[in-house]
N, C-alpha and C positions, 0 to 999 in steps of 0.2 A: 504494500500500500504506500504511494505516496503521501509526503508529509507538509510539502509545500508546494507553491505554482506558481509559475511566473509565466506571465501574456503578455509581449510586446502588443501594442497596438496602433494604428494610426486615429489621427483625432486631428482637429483645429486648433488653435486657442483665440479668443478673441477678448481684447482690454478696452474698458474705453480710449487708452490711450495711442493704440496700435492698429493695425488693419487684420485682419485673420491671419492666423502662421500655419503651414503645418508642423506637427509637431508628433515625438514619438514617446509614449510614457509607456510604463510599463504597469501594469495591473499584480496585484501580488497578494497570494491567500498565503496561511501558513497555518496548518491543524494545533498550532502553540496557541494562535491566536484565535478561538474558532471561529469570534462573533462579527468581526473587523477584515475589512478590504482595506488593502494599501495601492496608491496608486504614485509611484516613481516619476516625477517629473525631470528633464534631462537639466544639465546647469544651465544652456545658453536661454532656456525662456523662463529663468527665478531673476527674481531682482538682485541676489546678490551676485551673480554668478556661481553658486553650487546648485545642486543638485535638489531639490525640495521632494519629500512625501507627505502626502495627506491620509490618511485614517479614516473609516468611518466604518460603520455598522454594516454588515453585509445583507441585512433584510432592509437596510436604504435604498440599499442600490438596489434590491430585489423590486420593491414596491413604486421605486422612482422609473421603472420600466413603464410603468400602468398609469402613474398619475402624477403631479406637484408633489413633493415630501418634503420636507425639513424646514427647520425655522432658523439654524441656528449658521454655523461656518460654514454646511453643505447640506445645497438643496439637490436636487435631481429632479428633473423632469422631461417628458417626451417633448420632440420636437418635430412633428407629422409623423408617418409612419415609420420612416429607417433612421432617425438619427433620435439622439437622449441627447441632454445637456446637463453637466454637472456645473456649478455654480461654487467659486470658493472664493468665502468672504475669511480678512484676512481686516489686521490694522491699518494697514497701510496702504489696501485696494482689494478689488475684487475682480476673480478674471472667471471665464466662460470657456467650459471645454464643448465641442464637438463630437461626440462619439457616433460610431455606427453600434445600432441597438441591436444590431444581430451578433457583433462583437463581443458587448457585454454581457450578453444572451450564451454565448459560448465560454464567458468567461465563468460566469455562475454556475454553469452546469456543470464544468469541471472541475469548480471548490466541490458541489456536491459530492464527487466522487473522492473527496480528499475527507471531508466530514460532510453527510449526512445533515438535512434542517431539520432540528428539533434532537439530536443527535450532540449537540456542541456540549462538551461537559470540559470544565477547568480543573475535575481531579483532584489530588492532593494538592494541587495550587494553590486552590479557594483555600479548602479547608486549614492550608497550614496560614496563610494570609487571614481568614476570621481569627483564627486562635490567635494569633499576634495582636488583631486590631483591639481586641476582646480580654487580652490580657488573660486567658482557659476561663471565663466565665461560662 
């Protein structure tokens, strides 16, 4: 069984302050992390020049297929029928990805086969993390 994935992908980016780019991020599950998608942006489109990833809930991206979701740093939503847009609000600007929704549709499927929805368990993880938080109450 595999324990992680990684999916190059193609996508746009577009800032208000730029015109659209193409651009190549990388999508990344990892069975460590069961509930969370990573998505690898390259250095030349971060504002610092490295490498930036974002985080989020993998039944964001699941449900950002279908509808509007999120309120917070990352929203997702469909953009007609073959393309998603992820949306990442930051302090200092907020930029607009481009994806093709059959891509992210590929991508999801294959976390599935990494873990299973409804499946995601953190193990002794949790439990030695509550015991710590908890002080063994």
């Amino acid at each position: 069984m595999r324990l992680a994935l990684d999916q190059p992908v193609r996508a746009r980016l577009a800032t208000p302050d730029y015109p659209e780019l193409p651009i190549r991020p990388t999508l990344r599950y990892c069975a460590s992390d069961p509930f969370a998608v990573h998505i690898d942006f390259p250095a030349h489109v971060s504002a610092d020049g490295d490498g930036v990833t974002w985080t989020f809930a993998r039944s964001l991206l699941e449900e950002g297929l279908e509808a509007a979701v999120g309120i917070g740093d990352v929203r997702i939503r469909p953009y007609g029928r073959l393309r998603t847009v992820i949306e990442f609000h930051a302090p200092h600007g907020m930029a607009a990805i481009r994806f093709g929704t059959a891509s992210l549709r590929r991508f999801l499927q294959r976390s599935y086969a990494v873990v299973e929805p409804g499946r995601e368990d953190l193990g002794p993880e949790l439990d030695h993390g509550l015991t710590s938080l908890l002080g063994g109450v």
